[in-house]
C-alpha positions in Angstrom: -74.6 125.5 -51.0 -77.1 126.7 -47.9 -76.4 130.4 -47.5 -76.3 129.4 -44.0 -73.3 127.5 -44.4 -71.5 129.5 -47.2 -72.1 132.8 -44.3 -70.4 130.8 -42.1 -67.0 130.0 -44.3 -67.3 133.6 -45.2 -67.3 135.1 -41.7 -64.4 132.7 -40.7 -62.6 133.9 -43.8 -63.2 137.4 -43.1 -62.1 136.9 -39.3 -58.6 135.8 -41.1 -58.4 138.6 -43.5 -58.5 141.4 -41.0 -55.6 143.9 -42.2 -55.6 144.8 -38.0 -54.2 141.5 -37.4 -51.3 142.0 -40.1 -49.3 145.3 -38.4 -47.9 144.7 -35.0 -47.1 147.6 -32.7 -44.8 146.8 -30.3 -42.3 144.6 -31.0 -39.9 146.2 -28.6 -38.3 143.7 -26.6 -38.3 141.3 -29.2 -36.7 144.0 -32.1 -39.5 143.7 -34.5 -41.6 147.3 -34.6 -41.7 150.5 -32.4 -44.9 152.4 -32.3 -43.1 156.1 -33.0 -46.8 157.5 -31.9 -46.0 158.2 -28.3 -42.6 160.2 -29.5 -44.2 162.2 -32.2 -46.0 165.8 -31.9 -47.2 167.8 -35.2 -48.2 171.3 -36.4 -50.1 172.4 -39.3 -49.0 174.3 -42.1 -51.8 175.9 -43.6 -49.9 177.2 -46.6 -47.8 174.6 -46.8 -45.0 177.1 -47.7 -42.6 175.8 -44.6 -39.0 175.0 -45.6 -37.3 172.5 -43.3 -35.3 175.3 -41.7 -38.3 177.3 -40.7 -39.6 174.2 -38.8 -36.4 173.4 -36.9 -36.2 177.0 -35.7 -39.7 176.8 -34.2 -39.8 176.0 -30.2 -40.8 172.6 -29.1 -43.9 173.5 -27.6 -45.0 174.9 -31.0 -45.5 171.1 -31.5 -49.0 169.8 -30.1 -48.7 166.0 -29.2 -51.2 163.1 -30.1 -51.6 159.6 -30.6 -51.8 158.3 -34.2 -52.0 161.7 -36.1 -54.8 162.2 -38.2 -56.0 165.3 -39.7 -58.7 165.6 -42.2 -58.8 169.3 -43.5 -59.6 168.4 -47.6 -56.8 171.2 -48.6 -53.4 172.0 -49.7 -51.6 172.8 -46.6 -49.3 170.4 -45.3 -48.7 168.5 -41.7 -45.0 168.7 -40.0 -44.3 165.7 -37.1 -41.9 165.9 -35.5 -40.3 162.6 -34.0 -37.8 162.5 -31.1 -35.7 158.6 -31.2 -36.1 156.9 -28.2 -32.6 157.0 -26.7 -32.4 153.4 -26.0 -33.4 152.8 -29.6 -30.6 150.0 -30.5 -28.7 150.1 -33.0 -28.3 148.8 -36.7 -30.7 149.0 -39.6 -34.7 150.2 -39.5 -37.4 151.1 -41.3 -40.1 153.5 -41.1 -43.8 153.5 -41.6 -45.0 157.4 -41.4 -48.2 156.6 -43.0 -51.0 154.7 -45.1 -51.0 154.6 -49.2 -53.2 157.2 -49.9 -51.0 160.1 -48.9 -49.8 162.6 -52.0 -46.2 163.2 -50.3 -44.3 162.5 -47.5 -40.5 163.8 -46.8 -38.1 162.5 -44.3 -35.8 165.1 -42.8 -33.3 164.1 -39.4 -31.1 166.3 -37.8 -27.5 166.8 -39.1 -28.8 165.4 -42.5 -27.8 167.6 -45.4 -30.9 168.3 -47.8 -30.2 166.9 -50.4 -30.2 163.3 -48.3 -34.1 164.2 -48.2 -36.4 161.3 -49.1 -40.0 161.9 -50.9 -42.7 159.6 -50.8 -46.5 159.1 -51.5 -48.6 158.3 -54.0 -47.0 161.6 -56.6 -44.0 159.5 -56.4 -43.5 156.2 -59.0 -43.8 153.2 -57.3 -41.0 152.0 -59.2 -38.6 154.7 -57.4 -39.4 153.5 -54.3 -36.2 151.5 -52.7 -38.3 149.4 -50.5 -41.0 147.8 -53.0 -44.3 147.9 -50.5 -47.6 149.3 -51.1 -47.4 152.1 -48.2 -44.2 154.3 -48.3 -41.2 152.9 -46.5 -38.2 154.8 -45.4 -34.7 152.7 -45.1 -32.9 154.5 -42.1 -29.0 153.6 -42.8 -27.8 151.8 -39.9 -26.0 155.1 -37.9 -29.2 157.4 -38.7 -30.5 156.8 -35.0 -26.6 156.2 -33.5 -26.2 158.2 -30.8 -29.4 158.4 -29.2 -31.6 161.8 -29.2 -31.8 162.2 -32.4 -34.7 164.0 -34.0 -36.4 163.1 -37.6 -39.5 165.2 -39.0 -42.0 164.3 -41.3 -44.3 166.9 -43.9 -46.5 165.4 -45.0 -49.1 166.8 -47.6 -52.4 165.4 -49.3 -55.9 166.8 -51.0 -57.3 163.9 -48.7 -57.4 162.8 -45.2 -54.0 162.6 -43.4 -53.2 160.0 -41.1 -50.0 159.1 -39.8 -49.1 156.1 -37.9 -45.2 156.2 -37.9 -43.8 153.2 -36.9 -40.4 151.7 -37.4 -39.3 148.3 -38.5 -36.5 146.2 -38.3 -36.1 145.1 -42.1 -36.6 140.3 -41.0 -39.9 141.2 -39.3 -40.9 143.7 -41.8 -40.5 141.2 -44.3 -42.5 138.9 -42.4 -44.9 141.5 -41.5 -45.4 142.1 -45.2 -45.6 138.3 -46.0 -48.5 138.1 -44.0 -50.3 141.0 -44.5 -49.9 140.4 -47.9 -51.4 136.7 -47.8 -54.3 137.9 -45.6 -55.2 140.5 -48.4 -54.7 138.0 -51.1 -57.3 136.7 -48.8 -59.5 139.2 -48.9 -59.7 140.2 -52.5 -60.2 136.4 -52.6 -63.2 136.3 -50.8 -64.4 139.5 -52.9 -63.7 138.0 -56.2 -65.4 134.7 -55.8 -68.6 137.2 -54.3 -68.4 139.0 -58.0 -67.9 135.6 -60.0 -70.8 134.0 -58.6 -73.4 136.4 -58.7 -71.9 137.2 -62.3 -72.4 133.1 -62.4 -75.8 133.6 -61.0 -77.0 136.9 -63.7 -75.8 134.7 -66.5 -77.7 131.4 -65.4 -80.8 132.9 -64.5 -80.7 136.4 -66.3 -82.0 138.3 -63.2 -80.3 142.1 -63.8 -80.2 142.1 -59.4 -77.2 140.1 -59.6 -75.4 141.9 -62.6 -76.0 144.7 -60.1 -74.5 143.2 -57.0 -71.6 142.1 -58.9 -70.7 145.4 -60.0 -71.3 146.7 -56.7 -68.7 144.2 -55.2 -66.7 144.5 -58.4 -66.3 148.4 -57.2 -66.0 148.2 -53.8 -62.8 145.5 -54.9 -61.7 147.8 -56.9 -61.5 150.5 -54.2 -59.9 149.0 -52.0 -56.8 147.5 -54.4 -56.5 151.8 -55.1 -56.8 152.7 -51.5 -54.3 150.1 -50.3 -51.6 150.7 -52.5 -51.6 147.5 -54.9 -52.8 148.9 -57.8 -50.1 151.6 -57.7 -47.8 148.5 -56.8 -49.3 145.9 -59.5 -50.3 147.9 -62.1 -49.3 151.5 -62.6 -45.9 151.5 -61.2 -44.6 153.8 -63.0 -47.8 156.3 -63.0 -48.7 158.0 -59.9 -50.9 160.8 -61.8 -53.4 157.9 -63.2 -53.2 155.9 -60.2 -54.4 159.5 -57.9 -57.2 160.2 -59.9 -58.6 156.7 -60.6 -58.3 156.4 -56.9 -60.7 159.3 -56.2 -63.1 158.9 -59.3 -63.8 155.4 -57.9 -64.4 156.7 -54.5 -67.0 159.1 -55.9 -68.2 156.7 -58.3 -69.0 153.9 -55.3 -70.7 156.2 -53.5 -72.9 156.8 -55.7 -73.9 153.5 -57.1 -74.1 152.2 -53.5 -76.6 154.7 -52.7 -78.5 154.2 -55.9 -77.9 150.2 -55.3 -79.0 150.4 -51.8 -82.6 152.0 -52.1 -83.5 149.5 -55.5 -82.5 146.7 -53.1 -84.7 147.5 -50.2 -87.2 148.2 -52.5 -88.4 151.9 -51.5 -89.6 153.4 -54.9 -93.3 152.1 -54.2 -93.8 152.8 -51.0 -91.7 155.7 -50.8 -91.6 157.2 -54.3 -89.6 160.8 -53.1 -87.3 158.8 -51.1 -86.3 157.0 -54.5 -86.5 159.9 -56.4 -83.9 162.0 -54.3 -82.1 159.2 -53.6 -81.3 158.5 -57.5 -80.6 162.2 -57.2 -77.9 162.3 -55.0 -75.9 159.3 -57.0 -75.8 161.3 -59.8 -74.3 164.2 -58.2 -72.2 162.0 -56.6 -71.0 160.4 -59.8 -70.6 163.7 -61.3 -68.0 164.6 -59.0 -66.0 162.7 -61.5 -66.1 165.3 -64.2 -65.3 168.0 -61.4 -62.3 166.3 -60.3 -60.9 167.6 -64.0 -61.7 171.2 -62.8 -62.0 171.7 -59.2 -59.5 171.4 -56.8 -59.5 167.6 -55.6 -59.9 168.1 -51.9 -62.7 170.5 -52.4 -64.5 168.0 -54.4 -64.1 165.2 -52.0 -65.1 167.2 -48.8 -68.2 168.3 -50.5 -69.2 164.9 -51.6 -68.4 162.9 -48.5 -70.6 165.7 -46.4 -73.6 165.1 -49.1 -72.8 161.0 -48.1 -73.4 161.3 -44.7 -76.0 163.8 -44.5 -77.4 160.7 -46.0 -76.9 158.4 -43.7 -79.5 159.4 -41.1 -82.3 159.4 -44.0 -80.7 156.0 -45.1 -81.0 154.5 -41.5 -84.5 155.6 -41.1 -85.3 154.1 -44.5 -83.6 150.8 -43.1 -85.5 151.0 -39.8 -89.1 150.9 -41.5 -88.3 148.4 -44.2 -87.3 146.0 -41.6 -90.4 146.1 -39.6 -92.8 146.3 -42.9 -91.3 143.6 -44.8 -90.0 140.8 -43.3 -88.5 139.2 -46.4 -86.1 141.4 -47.0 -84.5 141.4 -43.2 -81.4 140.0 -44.4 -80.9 142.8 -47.1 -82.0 145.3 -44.2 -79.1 143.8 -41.7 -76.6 144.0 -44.4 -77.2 147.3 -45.6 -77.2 148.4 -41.7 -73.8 146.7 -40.9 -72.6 149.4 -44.0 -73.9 151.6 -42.8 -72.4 151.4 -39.6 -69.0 151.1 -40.7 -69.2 153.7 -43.8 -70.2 156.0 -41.0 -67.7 155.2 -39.1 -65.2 155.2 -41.7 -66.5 158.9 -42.8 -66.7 160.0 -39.4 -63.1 159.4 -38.8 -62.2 160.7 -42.0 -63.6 163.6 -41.0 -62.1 163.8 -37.5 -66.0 163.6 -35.9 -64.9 159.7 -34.0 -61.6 159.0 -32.4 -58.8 157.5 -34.0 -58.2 153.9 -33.0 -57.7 150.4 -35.2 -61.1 149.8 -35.4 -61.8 153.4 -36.8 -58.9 153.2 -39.0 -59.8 150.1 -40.5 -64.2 150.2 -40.1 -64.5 150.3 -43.9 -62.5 147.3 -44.6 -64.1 144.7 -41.9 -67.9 146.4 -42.2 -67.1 146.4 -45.9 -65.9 142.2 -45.9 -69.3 141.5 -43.3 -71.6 143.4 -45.5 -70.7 142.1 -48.9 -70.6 138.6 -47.2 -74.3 139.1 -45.6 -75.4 140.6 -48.8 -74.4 137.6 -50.9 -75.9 135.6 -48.6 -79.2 137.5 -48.8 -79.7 137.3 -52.3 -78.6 133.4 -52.2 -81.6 133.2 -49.6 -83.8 135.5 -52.2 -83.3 133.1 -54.4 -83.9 129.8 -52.5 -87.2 131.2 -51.4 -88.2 132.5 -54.9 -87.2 129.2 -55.9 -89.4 127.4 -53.4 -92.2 129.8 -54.3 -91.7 129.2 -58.0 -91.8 125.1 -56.6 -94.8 125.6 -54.7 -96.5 127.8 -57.2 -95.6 124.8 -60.2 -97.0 122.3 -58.0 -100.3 124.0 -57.1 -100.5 124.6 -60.6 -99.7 120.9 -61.8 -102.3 120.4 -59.2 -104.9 122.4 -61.0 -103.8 121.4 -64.0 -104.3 118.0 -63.6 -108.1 118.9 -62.2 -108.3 120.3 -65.2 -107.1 117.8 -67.7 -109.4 115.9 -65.5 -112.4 117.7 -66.7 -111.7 118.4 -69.5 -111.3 114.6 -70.1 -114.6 113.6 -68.7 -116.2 116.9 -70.7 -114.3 115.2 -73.9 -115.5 112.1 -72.9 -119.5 113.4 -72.6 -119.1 115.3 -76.0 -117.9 112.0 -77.7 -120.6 110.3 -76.8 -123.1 112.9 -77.7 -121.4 113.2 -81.1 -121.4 109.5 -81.6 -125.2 109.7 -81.1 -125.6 112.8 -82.9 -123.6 111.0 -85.7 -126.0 108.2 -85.6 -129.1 110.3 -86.0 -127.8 111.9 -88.2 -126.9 108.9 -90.3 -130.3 107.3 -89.9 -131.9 111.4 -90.8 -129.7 110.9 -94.1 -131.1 107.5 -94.7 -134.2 108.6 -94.3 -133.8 111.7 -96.2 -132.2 109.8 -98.9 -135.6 107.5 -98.9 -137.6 110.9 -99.2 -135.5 111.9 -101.8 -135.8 108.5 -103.9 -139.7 108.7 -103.2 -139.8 112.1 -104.4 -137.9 111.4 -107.4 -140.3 108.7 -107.7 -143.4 110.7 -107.5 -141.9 113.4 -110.0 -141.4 111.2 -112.5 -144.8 109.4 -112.2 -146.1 113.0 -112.4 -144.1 113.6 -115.7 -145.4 110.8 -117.0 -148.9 111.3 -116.2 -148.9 115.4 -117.0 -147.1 113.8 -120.4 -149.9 111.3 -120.6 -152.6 113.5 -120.0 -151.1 116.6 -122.1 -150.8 113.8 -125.0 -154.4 112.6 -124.2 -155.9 116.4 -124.1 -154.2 117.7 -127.0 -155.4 115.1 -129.5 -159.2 115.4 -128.7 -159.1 119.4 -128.0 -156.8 119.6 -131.5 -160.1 117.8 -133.2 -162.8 120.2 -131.5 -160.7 123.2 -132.4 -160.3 121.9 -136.2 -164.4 120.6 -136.3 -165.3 124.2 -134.5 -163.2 126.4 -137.5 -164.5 124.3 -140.3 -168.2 124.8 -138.5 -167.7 128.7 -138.6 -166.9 129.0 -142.6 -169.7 126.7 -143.3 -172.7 128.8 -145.4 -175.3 127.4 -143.2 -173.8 127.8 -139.8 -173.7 131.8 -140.6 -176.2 132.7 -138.3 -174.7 135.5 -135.5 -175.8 133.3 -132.7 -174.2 130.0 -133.7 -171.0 131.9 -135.0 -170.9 133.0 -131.5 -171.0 129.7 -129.6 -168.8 128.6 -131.9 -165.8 131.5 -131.2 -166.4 130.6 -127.4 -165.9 126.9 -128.3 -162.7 127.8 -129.8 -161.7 130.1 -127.3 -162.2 127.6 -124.6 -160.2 124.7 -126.4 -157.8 127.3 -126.9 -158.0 128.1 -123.4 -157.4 124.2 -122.6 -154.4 123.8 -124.5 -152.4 127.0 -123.3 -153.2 125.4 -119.8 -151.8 122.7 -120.9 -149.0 123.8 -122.4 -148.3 126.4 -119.1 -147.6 123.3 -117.0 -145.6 121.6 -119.0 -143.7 124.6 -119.7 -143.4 124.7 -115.8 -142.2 120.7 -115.4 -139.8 121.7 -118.2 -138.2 124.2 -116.3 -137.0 121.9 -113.5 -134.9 119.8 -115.9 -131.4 119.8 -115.9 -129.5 122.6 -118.3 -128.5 120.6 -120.3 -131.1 118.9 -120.9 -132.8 121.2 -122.9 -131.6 122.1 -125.9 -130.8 125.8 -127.6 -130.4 126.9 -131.1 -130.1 130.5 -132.9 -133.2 132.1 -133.9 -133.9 135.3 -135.7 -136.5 137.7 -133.6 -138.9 137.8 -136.5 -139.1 133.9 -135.9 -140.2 133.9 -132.1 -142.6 137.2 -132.6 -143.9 135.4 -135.3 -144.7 131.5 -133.1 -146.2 133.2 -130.4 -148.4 136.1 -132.6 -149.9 133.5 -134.5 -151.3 131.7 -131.9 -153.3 135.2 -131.2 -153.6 136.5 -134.7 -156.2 134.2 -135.8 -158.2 134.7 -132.2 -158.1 138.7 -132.2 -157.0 141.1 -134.3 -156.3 143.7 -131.8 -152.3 142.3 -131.7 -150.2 144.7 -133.4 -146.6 142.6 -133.6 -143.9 143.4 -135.8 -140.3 142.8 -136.5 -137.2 143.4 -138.9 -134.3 141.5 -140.8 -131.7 143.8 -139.3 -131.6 142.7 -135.7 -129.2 140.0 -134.9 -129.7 136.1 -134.1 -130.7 135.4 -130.5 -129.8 132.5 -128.7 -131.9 129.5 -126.3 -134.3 127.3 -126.4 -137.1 128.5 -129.1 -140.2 126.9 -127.7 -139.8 128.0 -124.1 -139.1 131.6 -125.2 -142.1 131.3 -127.5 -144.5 130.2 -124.5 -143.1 133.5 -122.1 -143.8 135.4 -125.0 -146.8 134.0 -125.9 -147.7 135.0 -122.0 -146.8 138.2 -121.9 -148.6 138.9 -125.3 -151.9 136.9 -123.9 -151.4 138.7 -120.3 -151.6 142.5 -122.3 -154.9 141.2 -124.5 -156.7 140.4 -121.2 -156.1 143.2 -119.3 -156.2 146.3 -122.3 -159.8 147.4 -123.0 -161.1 145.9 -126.1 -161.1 149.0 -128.3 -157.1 149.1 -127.9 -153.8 147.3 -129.5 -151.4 145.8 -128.1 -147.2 146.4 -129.6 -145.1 144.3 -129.9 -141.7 145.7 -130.5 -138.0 144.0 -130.7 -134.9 146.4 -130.6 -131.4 145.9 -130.4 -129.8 146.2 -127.1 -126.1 145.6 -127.8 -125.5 142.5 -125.8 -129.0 141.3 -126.2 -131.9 141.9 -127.9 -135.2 143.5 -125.9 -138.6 142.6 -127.2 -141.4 145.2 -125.7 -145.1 144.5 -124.9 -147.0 147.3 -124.6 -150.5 147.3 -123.4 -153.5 149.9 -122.6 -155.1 148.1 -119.8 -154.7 150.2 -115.7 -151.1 149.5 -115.5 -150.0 147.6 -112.0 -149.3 149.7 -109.0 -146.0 150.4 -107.6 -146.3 147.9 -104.4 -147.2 145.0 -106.4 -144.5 145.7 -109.3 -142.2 142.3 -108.0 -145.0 140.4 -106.0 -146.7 139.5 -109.8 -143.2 137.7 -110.8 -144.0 135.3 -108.3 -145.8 132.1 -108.6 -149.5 132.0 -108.3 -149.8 135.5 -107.5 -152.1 137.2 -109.6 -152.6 141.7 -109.5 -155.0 143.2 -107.2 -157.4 144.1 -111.0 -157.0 140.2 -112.2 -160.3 139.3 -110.5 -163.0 138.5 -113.6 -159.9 137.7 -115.6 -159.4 134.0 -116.3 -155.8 132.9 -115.2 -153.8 131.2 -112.3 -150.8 133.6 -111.5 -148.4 131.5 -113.1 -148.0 133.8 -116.8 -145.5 136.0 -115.4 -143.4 133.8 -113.2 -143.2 131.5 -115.8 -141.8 134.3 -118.4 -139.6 135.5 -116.1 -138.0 132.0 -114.9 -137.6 130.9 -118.8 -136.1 134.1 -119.7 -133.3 134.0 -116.9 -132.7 130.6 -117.7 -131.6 131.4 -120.8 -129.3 134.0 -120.1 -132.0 137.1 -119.9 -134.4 138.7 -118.3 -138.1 140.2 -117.7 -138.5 143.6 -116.4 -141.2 145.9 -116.6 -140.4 148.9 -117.8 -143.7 150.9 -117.3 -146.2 150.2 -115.0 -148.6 153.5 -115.1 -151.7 154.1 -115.4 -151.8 154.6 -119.4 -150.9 151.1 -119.2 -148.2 148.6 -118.8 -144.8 147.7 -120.7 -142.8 144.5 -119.9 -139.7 143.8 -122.3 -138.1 141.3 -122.6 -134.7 140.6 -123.2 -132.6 137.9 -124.7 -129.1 136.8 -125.1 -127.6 137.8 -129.2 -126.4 134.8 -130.2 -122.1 134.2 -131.1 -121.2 133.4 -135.1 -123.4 130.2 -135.5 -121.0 126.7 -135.7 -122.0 124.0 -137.8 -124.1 122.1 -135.6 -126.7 125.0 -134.9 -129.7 125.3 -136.3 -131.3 128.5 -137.0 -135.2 128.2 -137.4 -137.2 130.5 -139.9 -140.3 131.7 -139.6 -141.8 128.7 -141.5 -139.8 126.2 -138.9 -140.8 128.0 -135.9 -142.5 126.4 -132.7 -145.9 124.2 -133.2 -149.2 126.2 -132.8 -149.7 126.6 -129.0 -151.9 128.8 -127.3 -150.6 131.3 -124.9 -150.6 130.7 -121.3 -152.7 132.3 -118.8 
């Protein structure tokens, strides 16, 4: 529903429910009500110790005279009006009005009446004693109570709260329609309030916004306030206790206050731009809320007056606050004219509580039509609130859809680009992998043509350097080849075949290596039986190898000819580099784990920056220059012993000379398909590697 529309059923609704269309005050010439003001005059009792007697005895200028009569001292003193019949009043049956609900007691005293015919009324009385059942007292005057005329009735009446009295008197037909009426209009009215509470309870459930669980509750007090002030929940629902019915009525009243100031400044929004405003603001609500623990304690009109001064020496600060939200933000207007129409009529309300405007219907009933208008204009606020926050929210998820869909856009064409490049990536990269493939096949290729023709040459080298070697030993132990000179061109002609075939055998070694695993094979050897291969290639050639071993080491395990070639290169390595005068150890020790064969040489040792660079291939020691080899010894050791599960280190590098050890795998309990060689089976002759 437009909140322009729904404001307009509300107002019409509101026009209807107006409680000062439902009392009429001179029904005179048609018998229906008499307006007793006019008649009436009043004096105070401060004390409110006056007996009846005490009153009557008092002159009638004692009596001051007034309209409606209205006094709003919060206290316990009483009021005494007295009220002189019109003498035309006709006869027959009527009944009076003194008063609205909220009055503590009221007594009815006339002349000639004996006291215990004395009537008491107001809210410390049940309503279920009352003999006219109506939610403001009623007196029924028996028909000959104003017969003759002159008569005179007074009236004490005594409350903690305002007193007003607006006697009037009724015949009983147009009371009852009176009441009919009034009591549809209000039916009315709490109608209108109700469905304000159930749909913005509606609206906090469907949109779970805590503004409109605030509002209701707000209108779901302000309701409830006015069912206490009226009379009907004394009438509907706590007939028979007055006590319960007084104090809900004035811990309400507190209570509202409060929470409508608290509500008021989080609805116009102040804490920002006014954070001490907010701050005292929240302040005041919770003293005015506590009043409801002080009721308990504190005299009730005491209570009362204090809090409804704090209230309106709010109301200026309150206005002001209103004033300068209206002209800085213009959204919130609507809030800014309902909150000002409560204002207006709370002040009102309060002013003639407290005697400060004069008494007339609009005074007396300022609260109830402000009260309808502003809860009517506030609903209609936050209905607007949330239409435009609504079209916001519309406009903001179309703008971005908008974006979103210049995004998706993009993004599509971007996705589109990328999958073309990776479609063309993808096909370079498929021809790179066919060609790559291609180079690998070649390579393959080439390495095993060069297998084949290391193999062929190794096989073609070994037979004819094999024959030299065995022609140049038999030459050397013939009788008359014994001359120093030949003997020595015949040790270099050895040497150097022996040279050739540990070249030989170094390369291979080397082409071996970058087999598969499992393609070479491993068996368990004793220590004894590799020291042994690889001395005996250098035994014959110079006697300066001091190698030795024991039975009481345990079996290694790998592959016996490779580990006799790093050996026989460490072994060769310490011969060339120790000065000829010195030996050269070699060692084998149980490690445990492994077993760790030492070569220990006197040559200069190696210095401590080139301690890792000689494991690598083809690098040779900064003192290797006049020494035959190709840097290829100790990278060669080092990659046969790692591939079978050990290692090459060297241990000492100083100057007294150098000590590499090393170290192999012990082999597990042998199974039945190992072999373990002796020292008779060991690896072929070969020469050691350079």
């Amino acid at each position: 529903m437009p909140p322009r529309l729904l404001l307009t059923l509300l107002l019409a609704l509101a026009a209807f429910a107006w409680p000062g269309g439902a009392r009429a005050h001179s029904f005179a010439g048609s018998g229906g009500a008499i307006d007793l003001g006019p008649h009436a005059t009043y004096v105070d009792d401060p004390g409110g110790r006056w007996s009846i007697d005490d009153v009557r005895r008092m002159p009638a200028g004692a009596f001051a005279r007034g309209g409606p009569l209205e006094r709003a001292r919060y206290r316990d003193g009483a009021v005494w009006i007295r009220i002189e019949l019109p003498r035309d009043l006709p006869a027959g049956a009527w009944w009076l009005v003194p008063c609205p609900a909220q009055v503590d007691s009221v007594r009815l005293y006339g002349e000639g009446l004996p006291h215990d015919a004395v009537t008491d009324l107001g809210t410390q009385v049940p309503f279920s004693a009352r003999a006219v059942p109506f939610r403001q007292p009623v007196f029924a005057l028996a028909p000959g109570a104003a017969d003759p005329g002159g008569r005179v009735l007074f009236l004490r009446i005594a409350s903690q709260t305002a007193i007003l009295a607006t006697p009037t008197l009724w015949r009983p037909d147009a009371f009852a329609a009176m009441a009919g009426r009034e009591y549809a209009l209000w039916g009315l009215y709490f109608g209108v309030l109700g469905l304000l509470v159930l749909l913005n309870l509606y609206f906090w459930f469907d949109l779970r916004r805590p503004l409109y669980l605030y509002c209701a509750v707000y209108l779901a007090l302000f309701l409830a306030l006015l069912l206490l002030l009226e009379g009907f929940a004394a009438q509907w629902w706590f007939p028979d206790r007055p006590g319960s019915v007084v104090y809900l009525t004035r811990a309400i009243a507190l209570v509202a206050m409060g929470y409508t100031l608290w509500f008021g400044v989080q609805l116009i929004e102040i804490g920002r731009r006014w954070p001490w405003a907010h701050a005292l603001a929240c302040t005041l609500s919770l003293v005015l809320v506590s009043g409801v623990v002080l009721l308990l304690f504190l005299p009730d009109g005491a209570v009362l007056e204090a809090m409804l001064w704090l209230r309106v020496l709010w109301q200026p600060a309150f206005a002001f606050l209103l004033i300068a939200q209206w002209r800085a933000r213009p959204d919130l207007r609507w809030v800014v004219a309902a909150f000002a129409v409560q204002v207006a009529g709370s002040s009102a309300a309060m002013g003639h509580t407290l005697g400060l405007v004069p008494s007339n219907e609009w005074a007396r009933h300022s609260l109830d039509i402000a009260g309808l208008v502003h809860m009517i204009m506030l609903s209609v606020a936050l209905m607007s609130r949330l239409r435009d926050s609504e079209r916001r929210a519309l406009e903001m998820s179309m703008r971005a859809e908008a974006r979103l869909d210049q995004k998706v856009s993009e993004r599509t064409a971007e996705l589109a680009s990328i999958n073309r490049q990776l479609v063309t990536e993808i096909a370079e990269r498929r021809a790179a992998q066919a060609e790559l493939d291609a180079a690998l096949r070649s390579e393959r290729a080439t390495h095993e043509t060069q297998r084949d023709f290391v193999a062929m040459v190794s096989h073609e080298f070994r037979t004819p350097l094999s024959i030299i070697k065995a022609v140049a030993q038999r030459l050397r132990t013939h009788a008359s080849l014994a001359e120093p000179d030949l003997q020595q061109r015949l040790s270099r002609l050895d040497r150097a075949t022996q040279r050739m075939t540990a070249m030989i055998e170094t390369y291979l070694a080397d082409d071996r290596m970058r087999e598969p695993e499992a393609a070479r094979p491993t068996t368990a050897f004793a220590p004894r039986a590799l020291i042994a291969a690889a001395a005996e290639l250098h035994s014959a050639m110079d006697e300066r190898l001091d190698a030795a071993s024991h039975d009481a080491l345990p079996d290694c395990h790998g592959d016996l000819p490779l580990l006799t070639i790093a050996l026989s290169n460490l072994i060769d390595n310490a011969l060339k580099y120790s000065p000829l005068e010195t030996a050269v150890r070699v060692r084998a020790h149980d490690a445990g784990d492994h077993v760790r064969i030492d070569v220990r040489d006197r040559g200069p040792g190696v210095p401590e920056g080139e301690r890792e660079r000689i494991f690598q291939r083809y690098v040779r020691g900064s003192d290797g220059s006049g020494r035959p080899g190709a840097g290829l010894g100790l990278h060669l050791a080092r990659a046969i012993a790692r591939r079978n599960g050990g290692d090459l280190v060297l241990v000492d590098g100083g100057a007294e000379g150098a000590t590499f050890s090393l170290r192999i795998p012990v082999a597990a309990t042998p199974g039945p398909s190992s072999t373990r060689p002796d020292v008779a089976d060991a690896a072929p002759p070969i020469a050691p590697g350079m």
